[in-house]
C-alpha positions in Angstrom: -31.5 -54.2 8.1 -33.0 -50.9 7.3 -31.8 -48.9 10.0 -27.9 -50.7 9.2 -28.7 -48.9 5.8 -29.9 -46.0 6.7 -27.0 -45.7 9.1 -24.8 -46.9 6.3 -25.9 -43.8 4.1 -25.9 -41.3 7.0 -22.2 -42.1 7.7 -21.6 -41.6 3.4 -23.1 -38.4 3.2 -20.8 -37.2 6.5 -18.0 -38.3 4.7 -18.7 -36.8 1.9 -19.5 -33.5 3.6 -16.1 -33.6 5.7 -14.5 -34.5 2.6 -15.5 -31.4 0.7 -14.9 -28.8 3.9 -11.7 -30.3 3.8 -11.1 -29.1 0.4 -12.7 -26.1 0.4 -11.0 -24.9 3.7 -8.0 -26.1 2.1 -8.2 -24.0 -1.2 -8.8 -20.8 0.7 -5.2 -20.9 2.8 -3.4 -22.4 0.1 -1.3 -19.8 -0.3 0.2 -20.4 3.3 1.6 -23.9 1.6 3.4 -22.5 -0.5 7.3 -23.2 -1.1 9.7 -21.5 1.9 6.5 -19.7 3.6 5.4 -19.0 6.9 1.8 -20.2 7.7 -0.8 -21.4 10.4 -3.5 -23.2 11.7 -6.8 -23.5 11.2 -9.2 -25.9 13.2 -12.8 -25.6 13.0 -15.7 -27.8 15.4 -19.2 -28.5 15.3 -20.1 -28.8 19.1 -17.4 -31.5 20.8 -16.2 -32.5 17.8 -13.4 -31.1 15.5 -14.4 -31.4 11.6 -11.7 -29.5 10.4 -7.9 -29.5 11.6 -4.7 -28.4 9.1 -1.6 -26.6 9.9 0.0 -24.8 6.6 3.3 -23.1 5.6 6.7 -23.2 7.9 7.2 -22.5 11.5 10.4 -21.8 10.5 11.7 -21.1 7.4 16.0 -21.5 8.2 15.3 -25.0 9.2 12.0 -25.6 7.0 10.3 -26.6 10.3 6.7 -26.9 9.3 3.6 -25.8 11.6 1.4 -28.6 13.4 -1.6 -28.4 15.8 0.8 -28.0 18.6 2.8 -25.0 17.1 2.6 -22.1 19.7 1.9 -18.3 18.4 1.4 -15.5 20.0 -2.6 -14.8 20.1 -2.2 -10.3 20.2 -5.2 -9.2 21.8 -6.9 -12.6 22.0 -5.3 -12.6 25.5 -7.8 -10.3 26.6 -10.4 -12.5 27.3 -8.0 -14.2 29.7 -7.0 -11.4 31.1 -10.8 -10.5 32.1 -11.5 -14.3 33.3 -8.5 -13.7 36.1 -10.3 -10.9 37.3 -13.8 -12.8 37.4 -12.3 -15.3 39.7 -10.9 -12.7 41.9 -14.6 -11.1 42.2 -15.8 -14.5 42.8 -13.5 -15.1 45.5 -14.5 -11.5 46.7 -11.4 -10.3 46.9 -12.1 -7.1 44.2 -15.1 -5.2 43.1 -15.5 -4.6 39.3 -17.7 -1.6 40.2 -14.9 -0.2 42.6 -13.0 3.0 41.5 -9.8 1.9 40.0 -7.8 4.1 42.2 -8.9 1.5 45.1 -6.2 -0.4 43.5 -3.8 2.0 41.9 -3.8 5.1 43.8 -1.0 6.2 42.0 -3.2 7.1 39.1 -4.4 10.6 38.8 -8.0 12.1 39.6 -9.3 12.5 36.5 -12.6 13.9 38.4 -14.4 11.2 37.3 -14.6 7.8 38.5 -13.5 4.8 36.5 -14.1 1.6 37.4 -12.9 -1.7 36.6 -16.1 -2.3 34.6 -15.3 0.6 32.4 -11.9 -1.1 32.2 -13.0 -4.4 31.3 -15.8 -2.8 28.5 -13.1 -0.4 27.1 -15.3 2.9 28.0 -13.6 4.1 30.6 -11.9 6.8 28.1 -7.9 6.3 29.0 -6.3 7.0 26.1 -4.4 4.4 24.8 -0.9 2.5 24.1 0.9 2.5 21.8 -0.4 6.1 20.4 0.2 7.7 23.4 4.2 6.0 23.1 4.2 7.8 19.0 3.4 11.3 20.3 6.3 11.3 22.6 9.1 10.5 20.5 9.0 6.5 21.0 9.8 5.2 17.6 8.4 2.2 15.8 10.4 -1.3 17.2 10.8 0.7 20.8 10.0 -1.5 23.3 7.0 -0.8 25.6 6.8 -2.8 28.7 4.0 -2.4 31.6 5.8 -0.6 33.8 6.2 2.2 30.4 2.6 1.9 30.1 1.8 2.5 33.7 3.9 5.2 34.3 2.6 7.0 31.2 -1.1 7.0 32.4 0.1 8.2 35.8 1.3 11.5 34.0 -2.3 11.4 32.5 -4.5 14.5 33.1 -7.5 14.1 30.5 -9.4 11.5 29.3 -10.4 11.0 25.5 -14.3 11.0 27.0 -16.5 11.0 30.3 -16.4 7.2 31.7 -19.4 5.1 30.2 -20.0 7.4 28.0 -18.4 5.7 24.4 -17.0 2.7 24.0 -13.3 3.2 23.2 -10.8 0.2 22.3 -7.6 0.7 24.5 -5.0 -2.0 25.2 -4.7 0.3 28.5 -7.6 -0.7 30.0 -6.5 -4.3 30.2 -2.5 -3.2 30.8 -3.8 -1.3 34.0 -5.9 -4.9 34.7 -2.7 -7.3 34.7 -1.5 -4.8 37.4 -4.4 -5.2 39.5 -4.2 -8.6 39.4 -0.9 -9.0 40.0 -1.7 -6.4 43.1 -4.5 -8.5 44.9 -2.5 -11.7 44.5 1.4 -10.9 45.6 2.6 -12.9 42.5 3.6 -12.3 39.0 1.1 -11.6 37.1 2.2 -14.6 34.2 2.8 -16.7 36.8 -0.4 -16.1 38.7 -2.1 -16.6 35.5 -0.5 -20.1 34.4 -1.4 -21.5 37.8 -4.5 -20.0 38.0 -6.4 -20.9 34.4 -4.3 -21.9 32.1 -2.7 -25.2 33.8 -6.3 -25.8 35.6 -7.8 -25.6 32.0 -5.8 -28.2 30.7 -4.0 -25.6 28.5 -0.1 -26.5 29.1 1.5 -24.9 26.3 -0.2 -21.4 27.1 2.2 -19.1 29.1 2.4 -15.7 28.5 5.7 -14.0 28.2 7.1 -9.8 27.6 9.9 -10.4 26.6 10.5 -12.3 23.4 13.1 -15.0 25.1 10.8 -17.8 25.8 11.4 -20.2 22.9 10.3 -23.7 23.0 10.7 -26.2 20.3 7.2 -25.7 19.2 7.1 -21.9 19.2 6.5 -21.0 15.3 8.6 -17.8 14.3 7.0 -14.2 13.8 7.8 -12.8 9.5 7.1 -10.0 8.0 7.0 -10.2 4.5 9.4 -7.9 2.5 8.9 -9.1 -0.9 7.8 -11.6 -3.1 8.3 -14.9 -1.6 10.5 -13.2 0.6 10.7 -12.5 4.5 12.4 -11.6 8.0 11.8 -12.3 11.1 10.7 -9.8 13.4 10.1 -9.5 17.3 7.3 -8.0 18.6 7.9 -4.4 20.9 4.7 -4.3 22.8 6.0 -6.1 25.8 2.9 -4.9 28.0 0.9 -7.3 29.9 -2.8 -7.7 30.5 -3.6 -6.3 26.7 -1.4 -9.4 24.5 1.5 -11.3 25.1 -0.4 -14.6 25.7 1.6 -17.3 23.9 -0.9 -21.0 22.6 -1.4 -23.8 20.2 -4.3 -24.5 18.6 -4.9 -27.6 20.6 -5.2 -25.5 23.9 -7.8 -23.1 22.7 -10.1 -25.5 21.8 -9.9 -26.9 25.4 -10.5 -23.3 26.2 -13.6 -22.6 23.5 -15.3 -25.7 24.8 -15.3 -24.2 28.0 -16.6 -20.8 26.4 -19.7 -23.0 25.0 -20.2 -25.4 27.3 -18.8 -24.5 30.6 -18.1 -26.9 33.4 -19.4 -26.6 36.7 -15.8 -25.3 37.6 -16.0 -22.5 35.5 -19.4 -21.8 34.3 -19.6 -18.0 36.6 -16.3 -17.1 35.6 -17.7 -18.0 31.6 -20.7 -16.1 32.2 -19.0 -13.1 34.0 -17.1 -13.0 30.6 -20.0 -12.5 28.5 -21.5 -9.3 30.6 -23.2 -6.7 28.0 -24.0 -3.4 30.1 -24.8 -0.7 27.8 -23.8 2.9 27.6 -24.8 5.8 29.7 -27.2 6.9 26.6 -28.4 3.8 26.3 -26.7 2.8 23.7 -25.7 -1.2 22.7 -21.7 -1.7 23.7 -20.7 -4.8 21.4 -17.8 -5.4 23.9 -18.2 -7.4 27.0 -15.2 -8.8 29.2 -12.4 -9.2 27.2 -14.9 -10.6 24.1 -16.9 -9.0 21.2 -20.6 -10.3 20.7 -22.2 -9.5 18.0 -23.8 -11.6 14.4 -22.3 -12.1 11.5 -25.3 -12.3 8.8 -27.8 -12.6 11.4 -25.8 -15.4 13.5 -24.9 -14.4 17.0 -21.3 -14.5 17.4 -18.7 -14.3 20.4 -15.0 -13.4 19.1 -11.6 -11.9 19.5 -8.9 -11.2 17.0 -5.9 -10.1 17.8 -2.8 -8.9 15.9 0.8 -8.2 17.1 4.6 -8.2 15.2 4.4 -11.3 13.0 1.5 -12.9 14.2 -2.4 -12.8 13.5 -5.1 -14.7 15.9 -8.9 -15.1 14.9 -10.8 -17.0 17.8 -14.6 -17.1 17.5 -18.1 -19.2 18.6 -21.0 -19.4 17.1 -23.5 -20.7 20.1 -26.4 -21.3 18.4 -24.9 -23.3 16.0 -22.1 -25.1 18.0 -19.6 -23.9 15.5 -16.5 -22.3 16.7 -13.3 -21.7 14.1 -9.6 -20.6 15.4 -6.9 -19.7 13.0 -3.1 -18.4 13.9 -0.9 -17.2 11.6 3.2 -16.1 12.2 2.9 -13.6 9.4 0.7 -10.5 8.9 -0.9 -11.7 5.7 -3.0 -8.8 4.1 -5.8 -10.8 3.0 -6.2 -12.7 6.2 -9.4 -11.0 7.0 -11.0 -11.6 3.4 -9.8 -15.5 4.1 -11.5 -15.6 7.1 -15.2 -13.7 5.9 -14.6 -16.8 2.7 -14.5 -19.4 5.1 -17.6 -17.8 7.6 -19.5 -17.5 4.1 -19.4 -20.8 3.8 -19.7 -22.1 7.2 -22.9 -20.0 8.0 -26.1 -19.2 6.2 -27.8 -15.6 6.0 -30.3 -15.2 8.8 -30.8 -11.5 7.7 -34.2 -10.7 7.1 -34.0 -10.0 3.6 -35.6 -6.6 2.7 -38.6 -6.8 0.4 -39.3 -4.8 -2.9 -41.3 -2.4 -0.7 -38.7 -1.5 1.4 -35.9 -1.2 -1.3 -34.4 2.1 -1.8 -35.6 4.0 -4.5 -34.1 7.0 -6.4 -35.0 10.0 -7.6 -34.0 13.1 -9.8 -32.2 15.1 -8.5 -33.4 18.5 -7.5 -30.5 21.0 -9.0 -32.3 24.2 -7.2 -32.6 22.5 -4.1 -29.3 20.7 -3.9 -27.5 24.1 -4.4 -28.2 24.7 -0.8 -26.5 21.7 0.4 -23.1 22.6 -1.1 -20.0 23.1 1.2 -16.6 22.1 2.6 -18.1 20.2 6.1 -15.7 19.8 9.1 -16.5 16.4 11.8 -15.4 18.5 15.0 -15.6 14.4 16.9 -13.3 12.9 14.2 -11.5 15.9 13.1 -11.4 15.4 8.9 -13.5 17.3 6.3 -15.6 16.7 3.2 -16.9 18.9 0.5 -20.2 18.4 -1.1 -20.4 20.8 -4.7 -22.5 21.0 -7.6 -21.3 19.9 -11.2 -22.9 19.0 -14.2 -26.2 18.5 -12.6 -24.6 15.9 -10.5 -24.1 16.2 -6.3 -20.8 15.4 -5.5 -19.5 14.0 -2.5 -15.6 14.6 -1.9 -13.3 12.8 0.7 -9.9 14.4 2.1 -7.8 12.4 -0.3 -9.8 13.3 -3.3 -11.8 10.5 -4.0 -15.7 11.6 -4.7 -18.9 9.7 -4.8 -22.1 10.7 -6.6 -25.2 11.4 -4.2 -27.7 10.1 -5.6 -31.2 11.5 -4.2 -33.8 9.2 -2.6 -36.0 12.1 -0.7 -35.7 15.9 -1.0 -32.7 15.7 1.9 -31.7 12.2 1.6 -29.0 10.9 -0.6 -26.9 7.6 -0.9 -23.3 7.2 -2.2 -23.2 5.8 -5.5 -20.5 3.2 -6.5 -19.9 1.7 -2.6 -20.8 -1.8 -2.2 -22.0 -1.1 1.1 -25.3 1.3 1.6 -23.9 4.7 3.2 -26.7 7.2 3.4 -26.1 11.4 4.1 -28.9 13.6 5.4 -28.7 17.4 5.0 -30.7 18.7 8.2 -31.5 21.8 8.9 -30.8 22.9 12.9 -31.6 26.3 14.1 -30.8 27.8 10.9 -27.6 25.8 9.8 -27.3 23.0 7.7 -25.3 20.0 8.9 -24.6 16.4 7.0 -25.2 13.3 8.9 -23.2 10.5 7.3 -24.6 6.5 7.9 -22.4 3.9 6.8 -24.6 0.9 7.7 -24.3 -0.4 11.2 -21.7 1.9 12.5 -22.5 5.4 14.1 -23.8 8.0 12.3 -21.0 11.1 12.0 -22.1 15.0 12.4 -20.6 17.7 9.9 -21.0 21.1 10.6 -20.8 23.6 7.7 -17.8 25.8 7.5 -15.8 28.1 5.0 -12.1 27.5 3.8 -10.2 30.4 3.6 -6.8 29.8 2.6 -3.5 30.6 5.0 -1.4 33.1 4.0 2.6 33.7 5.1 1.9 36.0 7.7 -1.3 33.6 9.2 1.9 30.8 9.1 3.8 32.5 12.1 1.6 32.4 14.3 1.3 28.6 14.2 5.1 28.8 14.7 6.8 28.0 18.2 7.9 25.7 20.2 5.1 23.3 22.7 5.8 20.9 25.2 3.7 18.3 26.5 3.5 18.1 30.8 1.4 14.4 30.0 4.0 13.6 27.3 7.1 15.0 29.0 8.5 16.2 25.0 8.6 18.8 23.0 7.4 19.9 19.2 8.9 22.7 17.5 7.0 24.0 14.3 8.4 26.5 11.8 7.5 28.0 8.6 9.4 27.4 5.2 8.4 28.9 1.8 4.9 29.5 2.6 4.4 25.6 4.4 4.4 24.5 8.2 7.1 21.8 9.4 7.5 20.5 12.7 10.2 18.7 14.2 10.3 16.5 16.8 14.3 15.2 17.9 13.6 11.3 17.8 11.0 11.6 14.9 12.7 14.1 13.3 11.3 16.8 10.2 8.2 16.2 9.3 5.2 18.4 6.8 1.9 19.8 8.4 -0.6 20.7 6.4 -3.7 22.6 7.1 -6.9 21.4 7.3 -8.7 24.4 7.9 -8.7 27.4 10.3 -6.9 26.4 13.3 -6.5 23.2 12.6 -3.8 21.2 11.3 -2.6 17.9 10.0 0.6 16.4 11.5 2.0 14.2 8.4 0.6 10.5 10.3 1.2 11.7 13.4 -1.9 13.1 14.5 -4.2 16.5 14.3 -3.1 19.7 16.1 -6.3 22.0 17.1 -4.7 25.5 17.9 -5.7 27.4 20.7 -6.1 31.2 20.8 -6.7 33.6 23.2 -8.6 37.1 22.8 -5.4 38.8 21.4 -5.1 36.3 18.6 -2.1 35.0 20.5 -1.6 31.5 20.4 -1.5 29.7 23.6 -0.9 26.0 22.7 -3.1 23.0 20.7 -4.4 19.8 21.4 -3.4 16.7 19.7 -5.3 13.9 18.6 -4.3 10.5 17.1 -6.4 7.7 16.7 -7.3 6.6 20.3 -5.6 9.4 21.7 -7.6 12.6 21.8 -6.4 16.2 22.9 -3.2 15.9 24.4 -2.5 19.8 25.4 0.9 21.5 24.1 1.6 24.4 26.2 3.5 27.1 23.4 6.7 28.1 25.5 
């Protein structure tokens, strides 16, 4: 009788938990629910067994079909992971090499005099620069369509890389474009088709297919929006048609037949699930959170193995937490702005803090500042790796820290050479160091790398320093061409499918390209300018030859 009681009570508390995720989980995606709105799923499990399960909001709003578990969305760069499981069966079955040169298999591809390998592909750090950027820079406007074939060609006109192979860990949906091709290579068959027959069908998932070009439609496929105003929306199609890197199309209901596998693979698939989770490090030695196709990392202190993935109208959020048996995916078919923010809510209350909580000893104290000794610290800074500038002056007895767009932080002292940012919710420290006579900032913003500024002077342009920026460059790797003039003391360059757009000048030499990038001008001993590189996000130095 006791243990039918105790059993009784067990079973009321479980309820009573399930009963208040329920609510909670649903008070955080409300908004999804609300009147003519496009929405999602969200399912959440605690090892086999699913505790949490609600579709919200309209797979369609024209016919006011609602989502369900068995709506279909397009997952973005969740497909990765998939991507990197076809080629761990292919090295399985010995019929590829992950350490082999990826010319082995595309020996189209330049020599960038340096050998990439498919490892470097499948960890992002093989330094290929990256769609779509590479598609902005010459000409492609936003909505052009970029297919494989687009991509491929592109990286064939390649003659740089953004970095030495191994060296940094770069993400680039080419790395996993140039892997779909491989695949599709080794096998003789399509690489969607290849990939259905291969995992998804043997997994069990049979509403996963992957498809570039936006015609598949099923009755359960729930329609990409893009909100436009308040309550109001359009559909839109995606234009990043490449394969390998997105494009993969599932329900909720088939990734968690796939994130079972991911935590407790079958004897089928258990190498192929460990071959995804590979963690090499860097050439310095350095910690690369990305294995194959998957981040691993801890959210407060609790190991976690995730994608997200984001494309035209959709938004995908796939993540396990091992030691805790907890996995959660969510899709959406609309870029909702606060989707992030929903998702750390629900992890917040999902997971405790593990973080070793710092102790009074070891909390950071500050201390007066040191006006005299500060004054040596004041200057505009350049970061040569990211290309943007910050100034650091004196005023009112108070260190300032200013951004590019004007915003400033105080620094407020901890040692002689230390400082913090004051007003940040997150701790970013900046250390003035002093190397071979030169004082540079180092700038910490918690986990993430620390950034190098070197000191430099702003002088400002004048007219006759403008023409020599003028001209016209073209692009060998882009196959286009820039033309820049100078109109009432400012640079404008022009681009025929961009069209007109301002420059501005960052500092000596270097300029800023209105969104679409960072030219760094290149001179010769005569002053005479010979061309500049342009960066843009994951695309670094892309010469322009001045014609």
């Amino acid at each position: 009788m006791k243990k039918i009681i105790q059993l009784v009570v067990a079973l009321a508390i479980a309820s009573h938990s399930t009963a208040q995720l329920k609510k909670n989980v649903d008070h955080i995606f409300e908004e999804w629910n609300q009147k003519n709105h496009p929405g999602g799923v969200v399912c959440i499990t605690k090892g086999n067994k699913v505790v949490y399960s609600n579709a919200f909001g309209l797979a369609n709003l024209q016919y006011a079909i609602p989502n369900t578990m068995e709506s279909v969305f397009n997952i973005g760069s969740v497909s990765k992971q998939f991507t990197a499981l076809g080629i761990g069966l292919l090295a399985q079955e010995g019929k590829l090499n992950i350490d082999d040169s990826i010319q082995v298999y595309l020996p189209e591809l330049p020599n960038f005099k340096q050998t990439i390998t498919l490892r470097h592909l499948l960890h992002h750090t093989s330094g290929l620069r990256s769609t779509p950027e590479l598609f902005i820079l010459a000409g492609w406007r936003e909505g052009d369509e970029i297919h494989t074939d687009d991509v491929f060609n592109y990286i064939c006109k390649q003659r740089d890389l953004n970095f030495a192979p191994g060296s940094e860990f770069m993400y680039s949906n080419t790395n996993y474009v140039l892997l779909s091709i491989i695949i599709s290579r080794i096998t003789g068959q399509d690489f969607s088709l290849w990939m259905k027959t291969s995992i998804f069908d043997p997994l069990g998932m049979k509403n996963t297919y992957i498809d570039e070009t936006n015609a598949q439609r099923f009755y359960n496929n729930s329609t990409p929006y893009f909100q436009t105003g308040q309550n109001q929306f359009t559909i839109i199609q995606n234009p990043n048609l490449d394969l390998g890197a997105s494009n993969v199309y599932s329900s909720v209901l088939d990734l968690q037949k796939w994130i079972a596998q991911l935590n407790n693979p079958s004897a089928k698939w258990n190498n192929a699930v460990q071959f995804l989770k590979t963690n090499d490090t860097l050439s310095s030695g350095k910690p690369n959170e990305y294995c194959f196709g998957l981040f691993s990392d801890e959210f407060k202190g609790n190991k976690r193995i995730y994608h997200n993935g984001g494309v035209q109208g959709y938004l995908s959020f796939l993540m396990t937490f091992p030691d805790e048996q907890l996995s959660v995916i969510i899709l959406t078919n609309n870029i909702d702005s606060d989707a992030n923010r929903r998702v750390e809510i629900l992890l917040n209350q999902l997971l405790s803090d593990k973080r070793e909580q710092p102790n009074e000893s070891t909390a950071i104290v500050s201390v007066p500042l040191n006006v005299n000794n500060a004054k040596k610290f004041v200057s505009d800074y350049w970061n040569k790796e990211k290309m943007y500038s910050r100034t650091v002056y004196l005023e009112n007895d108070t260190l300032w820290y200013k951004r590019a767009n004007g915003s400033k932080s105080a620094l407020i002292q901890i040692k002689d050479s230390l400082f913090i940012l004051g007003g940040l919710k997150s701790t970013v420290s900046v250390q003035f160091k002093n190397m071979n006579g030169t004082i540079y900032m180092l700038v910490k913003d918690g986990e993430k790398e620390e950034q190098l500024f070197e000191p430099y002077i702003y002088s400002p342009i004048t007219s006759n320093d403008l023409k020599a920026y003028c001209g016209s460059y073209y692009s060998s790797e882009l196959e286009t061409s820039y033309s820049i003039t100078s109109t009432d003391g400012a640079l404008i360059g022009y681009h025929s499918r961009h069209g007109y757009f301002p420059i501005s000048i960052l500092k000596k030499d270097i300029v800023s390209w209105d969104g679409l990038g960072v030219a760094h001008y290149v001179f010769n001993d005569q002053s005479e300018v010979l061309g500049f590189y342009v960066s843009i996000d994951r695309v670094r130095n892309i010469w322009f030859k001045k014609q």
